[in-house]
C-alpha positions in Angstrom: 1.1 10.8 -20.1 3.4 13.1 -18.2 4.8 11.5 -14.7 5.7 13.9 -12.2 9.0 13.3 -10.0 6.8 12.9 -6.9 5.2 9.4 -8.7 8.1 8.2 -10.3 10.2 8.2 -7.2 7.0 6.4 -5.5 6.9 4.4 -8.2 10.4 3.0 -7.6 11.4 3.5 -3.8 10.5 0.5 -2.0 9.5 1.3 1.8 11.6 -0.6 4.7 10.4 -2.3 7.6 10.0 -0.2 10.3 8.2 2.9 8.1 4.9 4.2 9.0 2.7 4.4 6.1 -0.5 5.0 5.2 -3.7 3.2 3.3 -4.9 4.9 0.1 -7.9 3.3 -2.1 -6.5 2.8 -5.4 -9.5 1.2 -7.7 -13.4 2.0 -7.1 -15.8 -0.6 -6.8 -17.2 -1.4 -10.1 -13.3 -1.9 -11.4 -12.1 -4.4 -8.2 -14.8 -5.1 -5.4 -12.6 -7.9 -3.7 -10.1 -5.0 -3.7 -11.6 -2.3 -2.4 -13.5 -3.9 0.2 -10.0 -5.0 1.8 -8.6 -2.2 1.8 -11.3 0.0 2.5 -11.1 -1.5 6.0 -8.1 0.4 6.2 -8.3 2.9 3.9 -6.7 6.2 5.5 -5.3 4.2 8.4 -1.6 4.4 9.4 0.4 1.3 10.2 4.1 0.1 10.1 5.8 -2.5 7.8 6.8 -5.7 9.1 8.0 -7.2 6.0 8.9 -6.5 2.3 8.3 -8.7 -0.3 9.5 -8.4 -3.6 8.2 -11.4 -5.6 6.0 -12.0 -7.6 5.1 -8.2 -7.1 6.0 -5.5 -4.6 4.1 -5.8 -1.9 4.6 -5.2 2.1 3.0 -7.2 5.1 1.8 -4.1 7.0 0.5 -4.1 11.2 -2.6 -1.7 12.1 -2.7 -2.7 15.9 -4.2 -5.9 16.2 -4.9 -6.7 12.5 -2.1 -6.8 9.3 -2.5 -6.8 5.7 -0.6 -7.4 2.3 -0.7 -4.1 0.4 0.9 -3.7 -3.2 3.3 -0.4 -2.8 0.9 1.6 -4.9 -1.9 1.0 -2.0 0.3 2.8 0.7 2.1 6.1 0.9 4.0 7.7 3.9 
């Protein structure tokens, strides 16, 4: 499997508080339904990061107006 420089940089660039990002869906139902219902509800959405955390797995706490969620980095894009 050939990885363009677009993913791997993805891949491997954590995003900072302050960026605005957006939701993507990254599994379909049949593989994770408790996952893509939750982020379906944002799916597409753009928020900002309010925190980064790096353990166990990178992940960011991120604020849509009223509501916030913890996405993995490969959920979100800028």
């Amino acid at each position: 499997m050939i990885i363009s420089d677009f993913e791997n940089k993805h891949e491997m660039i954590p995003y900072e508080v302050g960026d605005s990002v957006r939701v993507q869906q990254t599994c379909t139902e049949e593989e994770d339904s408790e996952s893509f219902y939750y982020i379906k509800e944002f799916d597409k959405k753009k928020g900002e990061v309010m925190e980064v955390i790096d353990y166990p797995r990178l992940q960011y706490r991120v604020r849509f107006g009223q509501a916030e969620a913890v996405l993995y980095h490969e959920e979100i894009m800028l």
